[in-house]
C-alpha positions in Angstrom: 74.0 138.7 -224.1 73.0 139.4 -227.7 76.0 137.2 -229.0 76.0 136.4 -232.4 78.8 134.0 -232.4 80.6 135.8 -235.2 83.6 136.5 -233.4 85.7 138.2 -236.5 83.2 141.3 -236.2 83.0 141.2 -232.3 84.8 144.0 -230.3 83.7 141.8 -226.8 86.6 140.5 -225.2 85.2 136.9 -223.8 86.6 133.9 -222.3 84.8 132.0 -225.7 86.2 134.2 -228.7 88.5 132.7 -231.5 91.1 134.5 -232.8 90.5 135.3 -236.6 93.3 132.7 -237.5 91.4 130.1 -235.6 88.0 130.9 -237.0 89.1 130.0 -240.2 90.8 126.7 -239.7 89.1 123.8 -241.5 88.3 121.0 -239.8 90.0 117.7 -240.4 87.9 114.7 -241.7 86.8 112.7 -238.9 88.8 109.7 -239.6 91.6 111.2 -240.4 94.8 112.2 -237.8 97.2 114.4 -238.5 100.0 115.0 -236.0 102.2 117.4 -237.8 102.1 119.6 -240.9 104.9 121.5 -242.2 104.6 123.8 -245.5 107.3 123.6 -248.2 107.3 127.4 -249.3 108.8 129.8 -251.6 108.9 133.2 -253.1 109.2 132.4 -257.0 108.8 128.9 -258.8 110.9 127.0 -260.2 113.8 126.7 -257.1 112.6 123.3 -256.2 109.6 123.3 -253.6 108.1 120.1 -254.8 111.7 118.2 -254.8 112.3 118.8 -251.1 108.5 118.3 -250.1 109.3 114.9 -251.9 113.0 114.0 -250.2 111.7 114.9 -246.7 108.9 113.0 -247.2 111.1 109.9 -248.3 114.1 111.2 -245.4 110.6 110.8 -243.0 109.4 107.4 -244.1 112.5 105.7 -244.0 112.7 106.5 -240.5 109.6 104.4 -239.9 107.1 107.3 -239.7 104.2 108.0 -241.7 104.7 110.8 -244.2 102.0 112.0 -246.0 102.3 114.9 -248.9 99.3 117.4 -249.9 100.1 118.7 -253.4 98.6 122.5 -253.1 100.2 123.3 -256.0 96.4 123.0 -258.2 98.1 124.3 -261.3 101.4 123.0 -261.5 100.8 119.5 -259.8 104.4 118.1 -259.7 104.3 115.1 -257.3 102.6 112.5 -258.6 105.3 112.3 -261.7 108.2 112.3 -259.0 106.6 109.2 -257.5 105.2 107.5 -260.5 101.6 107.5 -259.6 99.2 107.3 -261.9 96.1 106.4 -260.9 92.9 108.0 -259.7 92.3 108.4 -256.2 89.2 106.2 -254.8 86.3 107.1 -252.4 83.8 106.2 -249.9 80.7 107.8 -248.1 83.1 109.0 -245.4 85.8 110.7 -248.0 88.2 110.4 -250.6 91.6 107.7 -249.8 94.9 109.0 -250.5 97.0 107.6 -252.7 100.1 105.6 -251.5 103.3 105.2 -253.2 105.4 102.0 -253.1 107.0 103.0 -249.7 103.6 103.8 -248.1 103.9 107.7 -248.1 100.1 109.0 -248.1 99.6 111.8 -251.6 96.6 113.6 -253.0 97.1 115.5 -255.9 94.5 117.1 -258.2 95.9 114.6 -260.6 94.6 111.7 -258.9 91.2 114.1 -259.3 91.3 114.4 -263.7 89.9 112.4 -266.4 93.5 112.8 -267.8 96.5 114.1 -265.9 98.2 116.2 -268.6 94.6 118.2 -268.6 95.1 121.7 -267.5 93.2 123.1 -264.1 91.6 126.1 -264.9 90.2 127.7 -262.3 90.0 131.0 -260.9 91.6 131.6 -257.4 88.9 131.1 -254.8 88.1 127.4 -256.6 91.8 126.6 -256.1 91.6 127.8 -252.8 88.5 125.8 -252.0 89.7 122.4 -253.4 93.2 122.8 -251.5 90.6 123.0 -248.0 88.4 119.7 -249.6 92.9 118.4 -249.4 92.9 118.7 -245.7 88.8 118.3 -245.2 87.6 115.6 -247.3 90.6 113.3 -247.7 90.8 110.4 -245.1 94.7 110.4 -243.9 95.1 108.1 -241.5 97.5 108.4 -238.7 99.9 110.4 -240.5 103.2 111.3 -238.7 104.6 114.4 -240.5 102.1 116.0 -243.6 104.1 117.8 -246.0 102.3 120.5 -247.7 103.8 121.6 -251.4 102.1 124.8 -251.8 103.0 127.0 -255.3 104.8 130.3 -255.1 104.4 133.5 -254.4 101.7 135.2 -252.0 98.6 134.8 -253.2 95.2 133.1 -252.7 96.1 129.5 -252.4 99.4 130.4 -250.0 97.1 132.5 -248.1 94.3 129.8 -247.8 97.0 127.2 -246.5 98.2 129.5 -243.7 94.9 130.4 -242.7 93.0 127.1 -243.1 95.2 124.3 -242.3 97.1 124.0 -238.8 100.7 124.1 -239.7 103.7 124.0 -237.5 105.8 125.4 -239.1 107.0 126.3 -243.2 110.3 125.5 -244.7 111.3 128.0 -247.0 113.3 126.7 -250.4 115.7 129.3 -252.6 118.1 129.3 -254.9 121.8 131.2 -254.9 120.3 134.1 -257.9 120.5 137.4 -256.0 116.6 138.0 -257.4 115.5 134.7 -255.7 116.9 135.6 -252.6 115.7 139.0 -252.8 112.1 137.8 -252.9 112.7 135.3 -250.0 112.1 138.3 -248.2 108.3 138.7 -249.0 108.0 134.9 -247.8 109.3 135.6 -245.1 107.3 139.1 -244.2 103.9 136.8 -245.0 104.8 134.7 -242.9 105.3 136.7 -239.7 102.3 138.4 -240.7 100.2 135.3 -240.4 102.1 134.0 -236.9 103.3 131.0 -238.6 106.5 129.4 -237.7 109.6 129.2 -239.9 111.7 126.4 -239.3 114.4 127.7 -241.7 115.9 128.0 -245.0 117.0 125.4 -247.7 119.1 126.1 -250.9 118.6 124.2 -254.2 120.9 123.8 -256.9 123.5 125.3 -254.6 126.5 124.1 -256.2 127.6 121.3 -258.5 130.3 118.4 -257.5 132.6 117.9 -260.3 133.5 114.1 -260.5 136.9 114.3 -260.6 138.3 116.6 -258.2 134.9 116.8 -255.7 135.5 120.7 -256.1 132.2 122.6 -255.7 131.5 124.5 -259.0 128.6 127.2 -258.0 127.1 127.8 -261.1 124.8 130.4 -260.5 127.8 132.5 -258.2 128.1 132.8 -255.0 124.9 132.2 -252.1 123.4 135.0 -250.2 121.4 132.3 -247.7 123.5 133.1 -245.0 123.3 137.1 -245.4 119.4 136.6 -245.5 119.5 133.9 -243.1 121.2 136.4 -240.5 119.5 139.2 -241.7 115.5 137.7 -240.5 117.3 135.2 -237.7 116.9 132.3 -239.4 118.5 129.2 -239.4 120.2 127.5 -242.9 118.8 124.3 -243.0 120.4 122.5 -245.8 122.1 123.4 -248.6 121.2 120.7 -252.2 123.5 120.3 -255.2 122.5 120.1 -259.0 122.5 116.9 -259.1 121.7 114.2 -262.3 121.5 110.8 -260.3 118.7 113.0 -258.8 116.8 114.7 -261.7 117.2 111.2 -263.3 115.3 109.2 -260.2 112.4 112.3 -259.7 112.1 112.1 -263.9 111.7 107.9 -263.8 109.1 108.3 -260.5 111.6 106.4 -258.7 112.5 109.5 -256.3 111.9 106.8 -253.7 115.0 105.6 -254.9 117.3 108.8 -254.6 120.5 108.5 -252.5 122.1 111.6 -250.7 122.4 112.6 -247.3 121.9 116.6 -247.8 118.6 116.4 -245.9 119.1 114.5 -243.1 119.6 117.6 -240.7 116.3 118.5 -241.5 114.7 115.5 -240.9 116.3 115.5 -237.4 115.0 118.9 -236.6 111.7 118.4 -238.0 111.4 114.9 -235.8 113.1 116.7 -232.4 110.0 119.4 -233.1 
């Protein structure tokens, strides 16, 4: 009696309340389906989020699944230019369409959104936040397999929005071998437990580079601490990626679809098996 249906300030313990965490789930565009939804994560920029969120959506596609990637980073859009897409994204009464690359893979960027790409977004924090919710709302992605969410660093409001609003399954969590980087793995780590969100694991970028000759493993930026900070929050070391330039060259041409390597495949078997 006398309910309000506001169950974030309700002390009553009922069959009908919703967890805060629930409560603030956005709901998905009625067309669309969405079976899984991982979050590529990290502490600091610059370690290579938006390269893995694009090779495990490639690793996911060329598995005959439907992969589909939403580009949370507002600011720092990265995705489009690793796939070569151009063009503006198209709409109906219903919602906006996605735009597919040349394998099929389903992308919406806030590039797709701008009279010119190479204008800058700026925004303030909750309008970031609010067009990364119209990302899962308002776009129509139909009968995607595995979403991959690229989401910019840190801890703050658009990270925080992601966790809360969309339903993910679980985050992947991308470093780099620098002591500091791995230090502040931590803090993605700590958010989040805090938010009850699933962490599949770790991955490493620009672990180590193969020299031509001899196939010796030159670790440029010294020795990796993954596994010390894997064992240290019980986590599990995914994958570990190589500078590599047959690499940097496809994701620079927007021909990662192209991009040869086998480093994620153990990913992409754990994240199917899920």
């Amino acid at each position: 009696m006398g309910c309000t249906h506001d169950c974030g300030s309700c002390g009553a313990d009922c069959s009908s309340k919703q967890s805060e965490h629930e409560s603030l789930i956005a709901p998905l565009n009625e067309l669309s389906k969405v079976k899984k939804v991982i979050g590529i994560v990290s502490g600091k920029g610059g370690v290579g989020k938006s390269l893995v969120t694009s090779l495990m959506a490639v690793s996911m596609q060329r598995r005959g699944l439907h992969a589909a990637i939403l580009d949370a980073d507002i600011t720092g859009p990265s995705i489009p230019k690793a796939f070569g897409l151009n063009q503006r994204a198209e709409a109906c009464e219903f919602g906006i369409y996605p735009v597919k690359t040349k394998m099929g893979i389903d992308v919406m960027s806030v590039n797709f959104l701008l009279e010119d790409a190479q204008d800058p977004v700026v925004w303030r924090g909750p309008v970031i936040a609010g067009a990364v919710k119209q990302f899962w709302s308002d776009v129509i992605w139909n009968d995607v397999d595995y979403m991959f969410v690229d989401m910019p660093p840190g801890t703050g409001d658009v990270p925080l929005t992601v966790f809360q609003s969309i339903p993910l399954d679980g985050i992947i969590i991308v470093t780099s071998p620098q002591e500091l980087v791995s230090f502040i793995v931590g803090k993605a780590v700590r958010m989040a437990n805090m938010m009850n969100i699933p962490i599949i694991g770790l991955i490493e970028n620009m672990s180590y580079v193969q020299c031509p000759d001899c196939d010796k493993q030159i670790k440029i930026f010294g020795d990796s601490h993954i596994e010390e900070i894997a064992a240290q929050y019980n986590l599990e070391v995914l994958a570990k990626l190589p500078i590599n330039p047959e690499l940097a060259k496809v994701v620079d041409k927007g021909v990662v679809e192209l991009f040869e390597g086998e480093w994620l495949e153990p990913v992409a078997n754990k994240i199917e098996q899920m």
